[in-house]
CHARMM-style PDB file with segment names, atoms N, HN, CA, C and O in Angstrom:
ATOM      1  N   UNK     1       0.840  -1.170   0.000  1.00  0.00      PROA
ATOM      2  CA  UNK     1       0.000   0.000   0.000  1.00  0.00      PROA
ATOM      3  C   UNK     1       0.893   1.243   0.000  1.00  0.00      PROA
ATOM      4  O   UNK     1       1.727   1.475   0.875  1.00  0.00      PROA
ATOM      5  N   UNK     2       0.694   1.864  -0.845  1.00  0.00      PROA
ATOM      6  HN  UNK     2       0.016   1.675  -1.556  1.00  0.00      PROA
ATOM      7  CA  UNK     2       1.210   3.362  -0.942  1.00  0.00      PROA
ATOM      8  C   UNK     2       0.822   4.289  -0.354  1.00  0.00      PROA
ATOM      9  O   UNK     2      -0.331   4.534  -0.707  1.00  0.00      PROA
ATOM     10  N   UNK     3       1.205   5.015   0.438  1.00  0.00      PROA
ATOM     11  HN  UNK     3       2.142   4.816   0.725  1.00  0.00      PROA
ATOM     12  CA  UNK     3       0.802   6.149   1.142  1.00  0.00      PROA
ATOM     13  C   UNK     3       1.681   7.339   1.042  1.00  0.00      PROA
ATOM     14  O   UNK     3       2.801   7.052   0.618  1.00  0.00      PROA
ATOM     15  N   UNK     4       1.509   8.509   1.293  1.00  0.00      PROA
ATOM     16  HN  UNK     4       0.600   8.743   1.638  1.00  0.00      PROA
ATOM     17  CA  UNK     4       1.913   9.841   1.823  1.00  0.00      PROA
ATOM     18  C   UNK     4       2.353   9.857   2.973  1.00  0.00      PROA
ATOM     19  O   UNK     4       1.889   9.224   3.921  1.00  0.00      PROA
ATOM     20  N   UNK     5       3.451  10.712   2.986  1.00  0.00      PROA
ATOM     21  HN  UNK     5       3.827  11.227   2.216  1.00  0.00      PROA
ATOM     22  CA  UNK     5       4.166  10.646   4.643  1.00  0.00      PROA
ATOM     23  C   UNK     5       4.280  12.110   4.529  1.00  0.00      PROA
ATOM     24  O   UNK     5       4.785  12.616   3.527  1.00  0.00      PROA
ATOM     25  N   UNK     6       3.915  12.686   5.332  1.00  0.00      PROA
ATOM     26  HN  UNK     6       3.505  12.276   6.146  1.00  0.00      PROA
ATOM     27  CA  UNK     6       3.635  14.124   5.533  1.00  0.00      PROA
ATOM     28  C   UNK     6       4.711  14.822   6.637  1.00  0.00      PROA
ATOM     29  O   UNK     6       4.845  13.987   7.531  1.00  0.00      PROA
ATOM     30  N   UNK     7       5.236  15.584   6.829  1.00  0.00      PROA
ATOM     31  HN  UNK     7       5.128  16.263   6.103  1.00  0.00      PROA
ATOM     32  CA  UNK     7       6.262  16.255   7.581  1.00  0.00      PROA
ATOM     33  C   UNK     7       6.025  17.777   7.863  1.00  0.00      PROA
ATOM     34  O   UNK     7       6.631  18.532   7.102  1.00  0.00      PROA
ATOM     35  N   UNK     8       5.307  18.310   8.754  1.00  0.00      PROA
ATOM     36  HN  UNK     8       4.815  17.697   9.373  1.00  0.00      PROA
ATOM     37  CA  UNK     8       5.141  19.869   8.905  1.00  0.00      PROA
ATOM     38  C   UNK     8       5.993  20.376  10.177  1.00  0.00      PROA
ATOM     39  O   UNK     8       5.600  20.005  11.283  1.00  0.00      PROA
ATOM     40  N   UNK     9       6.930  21.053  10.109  1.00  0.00      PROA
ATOM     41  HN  UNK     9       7.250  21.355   9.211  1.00  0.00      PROA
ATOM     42  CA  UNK     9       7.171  21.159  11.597  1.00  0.00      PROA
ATOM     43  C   UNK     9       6.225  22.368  12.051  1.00  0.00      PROA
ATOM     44  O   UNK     9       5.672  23.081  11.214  1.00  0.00      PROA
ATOM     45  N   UNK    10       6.086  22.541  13.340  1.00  0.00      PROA
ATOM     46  HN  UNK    10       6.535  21.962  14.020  1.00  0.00      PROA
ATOM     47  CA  UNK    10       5.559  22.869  14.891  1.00  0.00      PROA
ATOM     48  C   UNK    10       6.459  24.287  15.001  1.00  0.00      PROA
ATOM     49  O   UNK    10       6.279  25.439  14.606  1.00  0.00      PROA
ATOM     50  N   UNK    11       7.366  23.698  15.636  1.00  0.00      PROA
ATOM     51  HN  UNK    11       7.512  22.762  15.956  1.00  0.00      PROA
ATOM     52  CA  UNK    11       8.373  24.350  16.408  1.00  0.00      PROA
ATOM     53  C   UNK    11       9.701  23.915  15.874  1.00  0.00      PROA
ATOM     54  O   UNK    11      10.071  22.780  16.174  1.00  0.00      PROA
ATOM     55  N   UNK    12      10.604  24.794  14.990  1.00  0.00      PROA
ATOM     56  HN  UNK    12      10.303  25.716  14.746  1.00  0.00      PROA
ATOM     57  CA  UNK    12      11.698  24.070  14.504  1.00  0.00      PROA
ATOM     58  C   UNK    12      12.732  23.750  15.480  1.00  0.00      PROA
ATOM     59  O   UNK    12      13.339  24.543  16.200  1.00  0.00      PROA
ATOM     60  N   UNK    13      12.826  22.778  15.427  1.00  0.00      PROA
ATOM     61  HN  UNK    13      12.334  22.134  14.842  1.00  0.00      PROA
ATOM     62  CA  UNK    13      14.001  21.774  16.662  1.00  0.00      PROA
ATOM     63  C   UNK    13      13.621  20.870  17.662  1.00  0.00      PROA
ATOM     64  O   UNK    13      14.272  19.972  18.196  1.00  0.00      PROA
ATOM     65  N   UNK    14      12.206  21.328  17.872  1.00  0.00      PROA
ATOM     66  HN  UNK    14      11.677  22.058  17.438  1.00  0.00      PROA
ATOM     67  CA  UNK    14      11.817  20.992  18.406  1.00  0.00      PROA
ATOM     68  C   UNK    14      10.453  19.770  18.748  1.00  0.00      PROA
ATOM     69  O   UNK    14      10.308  18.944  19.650  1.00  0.00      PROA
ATOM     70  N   UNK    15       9.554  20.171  17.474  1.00  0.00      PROA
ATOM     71  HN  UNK    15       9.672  20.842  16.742  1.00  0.00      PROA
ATOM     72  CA  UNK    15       8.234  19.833  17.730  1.00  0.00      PROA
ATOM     73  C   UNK    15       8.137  19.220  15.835  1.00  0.00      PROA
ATOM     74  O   UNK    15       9.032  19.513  15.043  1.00  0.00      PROA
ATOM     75  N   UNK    16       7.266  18.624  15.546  1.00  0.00      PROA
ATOM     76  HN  UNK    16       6.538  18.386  16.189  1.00  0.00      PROA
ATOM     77  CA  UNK    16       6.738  18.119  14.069  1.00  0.00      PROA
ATOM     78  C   UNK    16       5.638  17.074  14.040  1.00  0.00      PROA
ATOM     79  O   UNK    16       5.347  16.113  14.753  1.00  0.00      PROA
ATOM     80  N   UNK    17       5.153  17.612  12.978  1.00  0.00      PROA
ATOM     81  HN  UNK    17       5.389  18.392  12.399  1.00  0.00      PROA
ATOM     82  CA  UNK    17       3.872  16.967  12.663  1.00  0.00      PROA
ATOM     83  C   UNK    17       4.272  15.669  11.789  1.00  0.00      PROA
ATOM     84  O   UNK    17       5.156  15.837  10.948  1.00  0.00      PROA
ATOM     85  N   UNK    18       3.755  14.523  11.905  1.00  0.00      PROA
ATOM     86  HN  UNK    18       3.037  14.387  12.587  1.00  0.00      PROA
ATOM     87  CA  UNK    18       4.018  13.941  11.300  1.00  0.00      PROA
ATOM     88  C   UNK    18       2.610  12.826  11.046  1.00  0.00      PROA
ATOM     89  O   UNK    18       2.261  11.914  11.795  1.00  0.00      PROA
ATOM     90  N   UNK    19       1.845  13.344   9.470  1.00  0.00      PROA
ATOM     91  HN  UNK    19       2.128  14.085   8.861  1.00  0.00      PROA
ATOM     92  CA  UNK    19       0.753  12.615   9.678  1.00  0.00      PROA
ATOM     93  C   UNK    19      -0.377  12.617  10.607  1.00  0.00      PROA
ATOM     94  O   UNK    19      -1.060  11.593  10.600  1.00  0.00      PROA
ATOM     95  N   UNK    20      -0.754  13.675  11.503  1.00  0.00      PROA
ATOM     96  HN  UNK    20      -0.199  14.507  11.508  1.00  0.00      PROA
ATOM     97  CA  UNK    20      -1.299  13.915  12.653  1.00  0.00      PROA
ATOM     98  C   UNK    20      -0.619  13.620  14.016  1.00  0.00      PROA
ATOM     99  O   UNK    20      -1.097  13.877  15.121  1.00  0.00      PROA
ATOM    100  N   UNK    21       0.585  13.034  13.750  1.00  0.00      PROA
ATOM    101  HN  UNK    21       0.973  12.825  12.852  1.00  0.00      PROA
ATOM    102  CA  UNK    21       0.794  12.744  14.779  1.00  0.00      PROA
ATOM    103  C   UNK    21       2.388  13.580  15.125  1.00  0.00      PROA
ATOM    104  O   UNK    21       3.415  13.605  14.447  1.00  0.00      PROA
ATOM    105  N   UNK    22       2.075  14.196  16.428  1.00  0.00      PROA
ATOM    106  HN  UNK    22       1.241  14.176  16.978  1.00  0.00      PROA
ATOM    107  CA  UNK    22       3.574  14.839  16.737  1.00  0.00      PROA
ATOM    108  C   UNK    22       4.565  14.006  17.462  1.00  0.00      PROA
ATOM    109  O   UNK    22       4.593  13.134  18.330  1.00  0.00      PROA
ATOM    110  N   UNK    23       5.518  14.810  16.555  1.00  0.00      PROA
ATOM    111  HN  UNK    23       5.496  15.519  15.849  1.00  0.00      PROA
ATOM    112  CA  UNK    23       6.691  14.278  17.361  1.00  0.00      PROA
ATOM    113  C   UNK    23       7.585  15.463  17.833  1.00  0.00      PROA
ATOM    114  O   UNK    23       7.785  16.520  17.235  1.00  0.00      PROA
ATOM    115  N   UNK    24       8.005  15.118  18.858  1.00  0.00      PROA
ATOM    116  HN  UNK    24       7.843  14.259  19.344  1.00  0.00      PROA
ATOM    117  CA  UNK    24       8.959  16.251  19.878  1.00  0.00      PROA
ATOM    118  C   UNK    24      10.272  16.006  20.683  1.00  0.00      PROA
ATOM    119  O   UNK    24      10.019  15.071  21.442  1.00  0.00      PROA
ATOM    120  N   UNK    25      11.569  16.420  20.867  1.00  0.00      PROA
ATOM    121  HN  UNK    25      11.775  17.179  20.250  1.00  0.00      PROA
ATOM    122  CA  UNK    25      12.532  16.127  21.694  1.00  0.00      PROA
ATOM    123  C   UNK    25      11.704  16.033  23.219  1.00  0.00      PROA
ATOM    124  O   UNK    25      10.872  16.787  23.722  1.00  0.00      PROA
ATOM    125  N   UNK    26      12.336  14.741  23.709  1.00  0.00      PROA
ATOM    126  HN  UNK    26      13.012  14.128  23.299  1.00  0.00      PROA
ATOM    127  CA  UNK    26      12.070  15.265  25.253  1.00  0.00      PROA
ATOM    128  C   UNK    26      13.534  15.575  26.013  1.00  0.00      PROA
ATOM    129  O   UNK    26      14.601  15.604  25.399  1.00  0.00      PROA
ATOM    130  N   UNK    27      13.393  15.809  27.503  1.00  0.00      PROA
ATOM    131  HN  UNK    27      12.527  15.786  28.001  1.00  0.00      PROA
ATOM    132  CA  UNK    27      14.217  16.840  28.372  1.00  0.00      PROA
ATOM    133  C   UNK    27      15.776  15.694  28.419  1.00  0.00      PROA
ATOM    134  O   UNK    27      16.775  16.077  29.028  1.00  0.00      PROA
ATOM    135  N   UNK    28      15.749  14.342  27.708  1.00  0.00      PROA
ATOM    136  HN  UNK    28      14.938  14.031  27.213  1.00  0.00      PROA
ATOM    137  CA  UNK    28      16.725  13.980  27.164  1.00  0.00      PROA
ATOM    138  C   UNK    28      17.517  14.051  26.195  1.00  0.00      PROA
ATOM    139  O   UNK    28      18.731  13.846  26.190  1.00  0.00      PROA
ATOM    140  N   UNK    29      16.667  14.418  25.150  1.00  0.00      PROA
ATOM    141  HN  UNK    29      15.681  14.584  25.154  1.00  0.00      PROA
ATOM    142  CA  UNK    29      17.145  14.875  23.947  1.00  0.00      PROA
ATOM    143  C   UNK    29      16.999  13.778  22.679  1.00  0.00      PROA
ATOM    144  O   UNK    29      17.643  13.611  21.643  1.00  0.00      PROA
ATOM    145  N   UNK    30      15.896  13.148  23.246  1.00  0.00      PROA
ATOM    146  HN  UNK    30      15.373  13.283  24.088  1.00  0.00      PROA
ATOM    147  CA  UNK    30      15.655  12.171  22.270  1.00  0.00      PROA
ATOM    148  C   UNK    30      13.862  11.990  21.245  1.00  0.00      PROA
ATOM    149  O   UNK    30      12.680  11.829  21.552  1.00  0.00      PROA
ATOM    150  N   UNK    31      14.301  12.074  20.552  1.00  0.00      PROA
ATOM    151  HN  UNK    31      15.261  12.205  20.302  1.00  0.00      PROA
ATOM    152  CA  UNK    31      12.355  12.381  19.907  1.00  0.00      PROA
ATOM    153  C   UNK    31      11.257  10.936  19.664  1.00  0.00      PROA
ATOM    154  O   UNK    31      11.091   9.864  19.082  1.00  0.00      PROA
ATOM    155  N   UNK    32      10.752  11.862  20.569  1.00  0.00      PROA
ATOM    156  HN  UNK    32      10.887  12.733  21.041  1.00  0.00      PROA
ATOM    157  CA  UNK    32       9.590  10.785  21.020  1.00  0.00      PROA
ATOM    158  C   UNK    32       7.978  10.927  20.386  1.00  0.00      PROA
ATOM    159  O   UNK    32       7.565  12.022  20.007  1.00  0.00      PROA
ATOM    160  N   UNK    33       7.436  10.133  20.346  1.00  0.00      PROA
ATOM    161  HN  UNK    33       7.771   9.242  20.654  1.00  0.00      PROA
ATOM    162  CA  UNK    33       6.336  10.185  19.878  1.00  0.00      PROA
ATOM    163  C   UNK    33       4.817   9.685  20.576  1.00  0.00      PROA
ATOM    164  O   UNK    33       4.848   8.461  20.449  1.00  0.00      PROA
ATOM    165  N   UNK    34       4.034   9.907  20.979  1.00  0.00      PROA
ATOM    166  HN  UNK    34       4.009  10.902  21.082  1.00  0.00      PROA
ATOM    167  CA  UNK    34       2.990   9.165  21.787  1.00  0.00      PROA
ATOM    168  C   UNK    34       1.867   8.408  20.855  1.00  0.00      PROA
ATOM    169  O   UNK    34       0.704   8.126  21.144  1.00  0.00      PROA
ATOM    170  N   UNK    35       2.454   8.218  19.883  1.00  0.00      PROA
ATOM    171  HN  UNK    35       3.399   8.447  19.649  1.00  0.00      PROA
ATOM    172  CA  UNK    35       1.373   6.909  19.134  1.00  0.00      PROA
ATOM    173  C   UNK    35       2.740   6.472  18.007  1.00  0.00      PROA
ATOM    174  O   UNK    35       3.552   7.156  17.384  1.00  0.00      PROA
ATOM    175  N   UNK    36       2.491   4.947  18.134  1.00  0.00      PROA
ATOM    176  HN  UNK    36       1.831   4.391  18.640  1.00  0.00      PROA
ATOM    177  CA  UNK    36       3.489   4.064  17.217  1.00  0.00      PROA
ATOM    178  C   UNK    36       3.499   4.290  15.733  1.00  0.00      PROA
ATOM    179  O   UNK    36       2.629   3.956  14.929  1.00  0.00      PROA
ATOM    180  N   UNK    37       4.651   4.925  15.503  1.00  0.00      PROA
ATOM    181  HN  UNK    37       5.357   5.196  16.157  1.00  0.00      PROA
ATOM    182  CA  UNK    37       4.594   4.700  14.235  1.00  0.00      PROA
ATOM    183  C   UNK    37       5.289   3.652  13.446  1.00  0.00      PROA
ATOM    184  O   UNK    37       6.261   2.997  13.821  1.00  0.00      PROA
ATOM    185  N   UNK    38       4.644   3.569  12.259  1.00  0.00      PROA
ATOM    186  HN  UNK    38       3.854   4.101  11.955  1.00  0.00      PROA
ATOM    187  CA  UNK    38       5.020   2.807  11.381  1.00  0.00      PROA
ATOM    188  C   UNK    38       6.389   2.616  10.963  1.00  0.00      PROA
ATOM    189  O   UNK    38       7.134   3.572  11.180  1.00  0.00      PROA
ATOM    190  N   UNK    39       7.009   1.348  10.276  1.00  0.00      PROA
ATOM    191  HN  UNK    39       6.404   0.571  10.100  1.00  0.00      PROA
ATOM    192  CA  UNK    39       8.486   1.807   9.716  1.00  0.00      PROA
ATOM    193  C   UNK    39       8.342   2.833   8.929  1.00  0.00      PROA
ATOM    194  O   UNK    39       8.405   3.987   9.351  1.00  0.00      PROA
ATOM    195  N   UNK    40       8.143   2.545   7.765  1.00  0.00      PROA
ATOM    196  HN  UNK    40       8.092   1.607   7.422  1.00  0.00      PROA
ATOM    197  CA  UNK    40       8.408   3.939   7.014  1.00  0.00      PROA
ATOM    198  C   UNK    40       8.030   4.936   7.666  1.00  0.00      PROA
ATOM    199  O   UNK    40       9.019   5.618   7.398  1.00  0.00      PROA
ATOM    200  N   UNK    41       7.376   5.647   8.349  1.00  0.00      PROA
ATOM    201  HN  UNK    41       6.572   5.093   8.567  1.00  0.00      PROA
ATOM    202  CA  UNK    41       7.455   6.764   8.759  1.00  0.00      PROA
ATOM    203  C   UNK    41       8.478   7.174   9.689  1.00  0.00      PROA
ATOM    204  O   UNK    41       8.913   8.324   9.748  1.00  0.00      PROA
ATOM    205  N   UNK    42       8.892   6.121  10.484  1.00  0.00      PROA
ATOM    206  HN  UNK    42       8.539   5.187  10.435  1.00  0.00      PROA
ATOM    207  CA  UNK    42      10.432   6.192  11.146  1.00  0.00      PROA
ATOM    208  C   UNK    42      11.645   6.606  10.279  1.00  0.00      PROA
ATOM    209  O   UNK    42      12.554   7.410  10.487  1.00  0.00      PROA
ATOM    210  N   UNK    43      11.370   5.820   9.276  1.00  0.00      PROA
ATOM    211  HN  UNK    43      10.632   5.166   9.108  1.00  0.00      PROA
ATOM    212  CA  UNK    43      12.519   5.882   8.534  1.00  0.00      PROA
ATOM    213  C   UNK    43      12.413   7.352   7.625  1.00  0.00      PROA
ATOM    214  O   UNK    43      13.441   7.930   7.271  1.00  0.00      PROA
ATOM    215  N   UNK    44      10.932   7.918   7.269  1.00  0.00      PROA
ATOM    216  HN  UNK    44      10.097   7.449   7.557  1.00  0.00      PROA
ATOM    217  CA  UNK    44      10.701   9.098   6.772  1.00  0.00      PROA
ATOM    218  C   UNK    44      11.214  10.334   7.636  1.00  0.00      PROA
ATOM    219  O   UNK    44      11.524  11.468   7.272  1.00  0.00      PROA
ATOM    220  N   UNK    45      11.206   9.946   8.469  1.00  0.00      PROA
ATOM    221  HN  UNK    45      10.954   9.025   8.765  1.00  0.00      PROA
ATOM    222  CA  UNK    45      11.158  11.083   9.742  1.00  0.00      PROA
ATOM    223  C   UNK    45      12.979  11.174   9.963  1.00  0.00      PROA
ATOM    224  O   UNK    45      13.566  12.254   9.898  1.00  0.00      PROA
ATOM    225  N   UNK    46      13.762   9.731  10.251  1.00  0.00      PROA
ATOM    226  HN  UNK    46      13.286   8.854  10.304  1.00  0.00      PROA
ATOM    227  CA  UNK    46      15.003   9.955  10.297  1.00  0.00      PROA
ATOM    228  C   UNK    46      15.206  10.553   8.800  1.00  0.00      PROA
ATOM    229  O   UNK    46      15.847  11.571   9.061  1.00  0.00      PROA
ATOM    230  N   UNK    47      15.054  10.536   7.455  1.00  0.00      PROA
ATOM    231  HN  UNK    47      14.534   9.709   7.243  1.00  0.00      PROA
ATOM    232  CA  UNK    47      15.138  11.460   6.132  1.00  0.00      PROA
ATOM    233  C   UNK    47      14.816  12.471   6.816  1.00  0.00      PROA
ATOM    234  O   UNK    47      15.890  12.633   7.396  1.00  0.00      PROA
ATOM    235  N   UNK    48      14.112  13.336   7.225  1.00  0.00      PROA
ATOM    236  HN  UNK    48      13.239  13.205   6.754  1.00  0.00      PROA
ATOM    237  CA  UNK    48      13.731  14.460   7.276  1.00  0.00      PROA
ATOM    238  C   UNK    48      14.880  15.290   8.122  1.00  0.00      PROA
ATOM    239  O   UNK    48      15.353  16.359   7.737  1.00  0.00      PROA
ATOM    240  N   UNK    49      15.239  14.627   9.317  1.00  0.00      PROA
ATOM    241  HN  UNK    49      14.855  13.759   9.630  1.00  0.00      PROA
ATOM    242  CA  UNK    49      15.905  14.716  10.437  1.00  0.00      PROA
ATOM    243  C   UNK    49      17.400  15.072  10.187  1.00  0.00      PROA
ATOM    244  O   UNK    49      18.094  15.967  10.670  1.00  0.00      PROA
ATOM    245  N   UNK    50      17.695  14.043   9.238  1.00  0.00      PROA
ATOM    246  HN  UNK    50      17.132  13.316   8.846  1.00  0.00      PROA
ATOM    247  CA  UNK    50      18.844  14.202   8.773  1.00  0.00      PROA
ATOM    248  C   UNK    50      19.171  15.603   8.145  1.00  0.00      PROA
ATOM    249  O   UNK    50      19.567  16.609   8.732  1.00  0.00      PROA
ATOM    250  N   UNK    51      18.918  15.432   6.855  1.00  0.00      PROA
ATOM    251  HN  UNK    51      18.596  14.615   6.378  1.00  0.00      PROA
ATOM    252  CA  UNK    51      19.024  16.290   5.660  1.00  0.00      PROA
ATOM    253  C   UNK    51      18.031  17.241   5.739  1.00  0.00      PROA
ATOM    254  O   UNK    51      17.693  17.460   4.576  1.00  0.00      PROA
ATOM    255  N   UNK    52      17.313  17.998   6.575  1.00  0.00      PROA
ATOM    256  HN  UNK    52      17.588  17.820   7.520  1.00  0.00      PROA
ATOM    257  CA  UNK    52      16.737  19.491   7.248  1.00  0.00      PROA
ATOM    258  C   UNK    52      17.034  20.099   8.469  1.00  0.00      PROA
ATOM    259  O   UNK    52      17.506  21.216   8.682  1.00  0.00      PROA
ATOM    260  N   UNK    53      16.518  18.754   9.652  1.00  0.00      PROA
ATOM    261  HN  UNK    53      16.135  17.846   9.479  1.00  0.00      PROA
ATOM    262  CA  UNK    53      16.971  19.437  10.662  1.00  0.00      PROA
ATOM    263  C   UNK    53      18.322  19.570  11.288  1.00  0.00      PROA
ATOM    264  O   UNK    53      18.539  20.275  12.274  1.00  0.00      PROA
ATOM    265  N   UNK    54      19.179  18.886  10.689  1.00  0.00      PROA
ATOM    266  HN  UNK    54      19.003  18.313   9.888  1.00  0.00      PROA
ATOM    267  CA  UNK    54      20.678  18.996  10.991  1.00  0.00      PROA
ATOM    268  C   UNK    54      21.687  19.839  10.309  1.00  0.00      PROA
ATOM    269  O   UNK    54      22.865  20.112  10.542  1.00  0.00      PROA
ATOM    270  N   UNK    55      20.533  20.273   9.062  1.00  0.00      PROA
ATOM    271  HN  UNK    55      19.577  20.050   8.872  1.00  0.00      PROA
ATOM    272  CA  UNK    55      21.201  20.915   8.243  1.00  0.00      PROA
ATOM    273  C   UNK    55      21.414  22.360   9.088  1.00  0.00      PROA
ATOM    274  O   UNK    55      20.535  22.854   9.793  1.00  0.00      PROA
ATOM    275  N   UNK    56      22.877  22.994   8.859  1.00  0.00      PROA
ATOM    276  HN  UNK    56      23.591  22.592   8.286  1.00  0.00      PROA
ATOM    277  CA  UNK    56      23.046  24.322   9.348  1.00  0.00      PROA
ATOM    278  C   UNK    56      22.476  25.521   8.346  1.00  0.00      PROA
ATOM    279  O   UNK    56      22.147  26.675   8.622  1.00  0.00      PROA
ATOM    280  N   UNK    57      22.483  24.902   7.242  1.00  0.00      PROA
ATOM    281  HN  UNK    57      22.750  23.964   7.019  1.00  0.00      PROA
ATOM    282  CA  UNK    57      21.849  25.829   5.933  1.00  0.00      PROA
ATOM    283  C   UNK    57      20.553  26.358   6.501  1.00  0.00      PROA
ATOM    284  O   UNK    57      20.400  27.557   6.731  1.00  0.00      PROA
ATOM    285  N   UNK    58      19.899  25.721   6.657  1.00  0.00      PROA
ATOM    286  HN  UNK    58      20.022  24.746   6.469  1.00  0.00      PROA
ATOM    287  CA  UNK    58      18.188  25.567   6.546  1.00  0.00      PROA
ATOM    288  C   UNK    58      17.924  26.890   7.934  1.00  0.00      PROA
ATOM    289  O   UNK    58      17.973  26.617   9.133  1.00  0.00      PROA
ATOM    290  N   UNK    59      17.734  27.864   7.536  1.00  0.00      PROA
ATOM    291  HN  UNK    59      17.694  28.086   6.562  1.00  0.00      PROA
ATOM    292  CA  UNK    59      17.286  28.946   9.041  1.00  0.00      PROA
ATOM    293  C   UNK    59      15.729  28.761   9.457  1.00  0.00      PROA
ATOM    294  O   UNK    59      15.282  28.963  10.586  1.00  0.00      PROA
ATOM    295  N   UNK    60      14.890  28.279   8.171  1.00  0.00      PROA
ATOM    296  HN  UNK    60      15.253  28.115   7.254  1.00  0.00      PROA
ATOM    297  CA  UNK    60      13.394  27.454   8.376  1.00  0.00      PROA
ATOM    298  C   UNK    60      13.306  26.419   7.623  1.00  0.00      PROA
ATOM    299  O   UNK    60      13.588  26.166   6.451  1.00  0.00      PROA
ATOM    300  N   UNK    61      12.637  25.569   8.948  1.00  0.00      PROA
ATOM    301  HN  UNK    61      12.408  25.774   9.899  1.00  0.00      PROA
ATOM    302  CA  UNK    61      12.431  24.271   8.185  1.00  0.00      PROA
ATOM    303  C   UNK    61      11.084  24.641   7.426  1.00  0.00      PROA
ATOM    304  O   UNK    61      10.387  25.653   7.497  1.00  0.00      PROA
ATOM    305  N   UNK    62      10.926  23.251   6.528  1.00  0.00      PROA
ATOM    306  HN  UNK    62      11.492  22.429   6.470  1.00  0.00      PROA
ATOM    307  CA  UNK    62       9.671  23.489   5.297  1.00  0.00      PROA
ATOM    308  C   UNK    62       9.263  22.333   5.579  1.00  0.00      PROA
ATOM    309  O   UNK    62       9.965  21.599   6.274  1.00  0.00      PROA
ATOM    310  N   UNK    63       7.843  21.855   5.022  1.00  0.00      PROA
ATOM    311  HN  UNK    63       7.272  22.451   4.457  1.00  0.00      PROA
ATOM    312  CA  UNK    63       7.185  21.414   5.286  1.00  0.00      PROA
ATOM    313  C   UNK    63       7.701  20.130   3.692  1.00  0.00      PROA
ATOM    314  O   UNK    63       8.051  20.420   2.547  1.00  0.00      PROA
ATOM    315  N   UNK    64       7.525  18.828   4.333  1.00  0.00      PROA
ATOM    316  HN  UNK    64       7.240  18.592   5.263  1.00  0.00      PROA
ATOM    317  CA  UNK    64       7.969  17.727   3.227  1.00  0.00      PROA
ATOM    318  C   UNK    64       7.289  16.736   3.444  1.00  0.00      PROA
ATOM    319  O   UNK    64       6.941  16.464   4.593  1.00  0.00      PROA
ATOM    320  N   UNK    65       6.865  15.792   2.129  1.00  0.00      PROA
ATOM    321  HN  UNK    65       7.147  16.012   1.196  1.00  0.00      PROA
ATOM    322  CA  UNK    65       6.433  15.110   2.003  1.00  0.00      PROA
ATOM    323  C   UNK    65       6.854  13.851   0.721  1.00  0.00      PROA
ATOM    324  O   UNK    65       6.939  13.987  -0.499  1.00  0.00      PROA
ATOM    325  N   UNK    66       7.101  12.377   1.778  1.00  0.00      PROA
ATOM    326  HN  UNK    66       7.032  12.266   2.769  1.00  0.00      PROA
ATOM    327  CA  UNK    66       7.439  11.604   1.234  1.00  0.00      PROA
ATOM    328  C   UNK    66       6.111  11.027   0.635  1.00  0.00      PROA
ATOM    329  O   UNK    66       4.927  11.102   0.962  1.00  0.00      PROA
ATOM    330  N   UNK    67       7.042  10.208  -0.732  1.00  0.00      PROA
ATOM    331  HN  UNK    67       8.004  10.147  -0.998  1.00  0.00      PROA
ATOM    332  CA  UNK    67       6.025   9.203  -1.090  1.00  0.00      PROA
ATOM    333  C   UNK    67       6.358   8.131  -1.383  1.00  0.00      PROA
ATOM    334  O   UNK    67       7.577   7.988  -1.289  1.00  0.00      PROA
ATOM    335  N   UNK    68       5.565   6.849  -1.871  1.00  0.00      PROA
ATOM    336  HN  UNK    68       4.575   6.965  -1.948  1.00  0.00      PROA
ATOM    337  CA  UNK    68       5.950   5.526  -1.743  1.00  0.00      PROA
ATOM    338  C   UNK    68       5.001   4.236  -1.449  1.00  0.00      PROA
ATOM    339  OT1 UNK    68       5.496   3.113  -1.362  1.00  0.00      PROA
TER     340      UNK     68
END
């Protein structure tokens, strides 16, 4: 099944939408989520993570969307 993987951030660094569902650093520094996601969206989300939010380029993140 093919779906859309949707990526909006919130709060850049902090907070993102992902599919309705947010995801956020907690006071460890690790991003957590309160409903399971799927692999691919794990794996969408580490894409996103990588190559936007780590990027030093990027002064706003944008809103992305995988497909597949």
């Amino acid at each position: 099944m093919k779906t859309e993987i949707t990526i909006t951030p919130i709060i850049d660094h902090e907070s993102y939408d992902l599919n309705g569902h947010v995801i956020y650093i907690d006071s460890l520094g690790n991003w957590s989520c309160k409903a399971d996601l799927t692999a691919r969206q794990h794996q969408a989300f580490r894409n996103y993570e990588k190559l936007i939010i780590k990027n030093k380029r990027f002064k706003k993140h944008t809103k992305a969307t995988y497909k597949g």
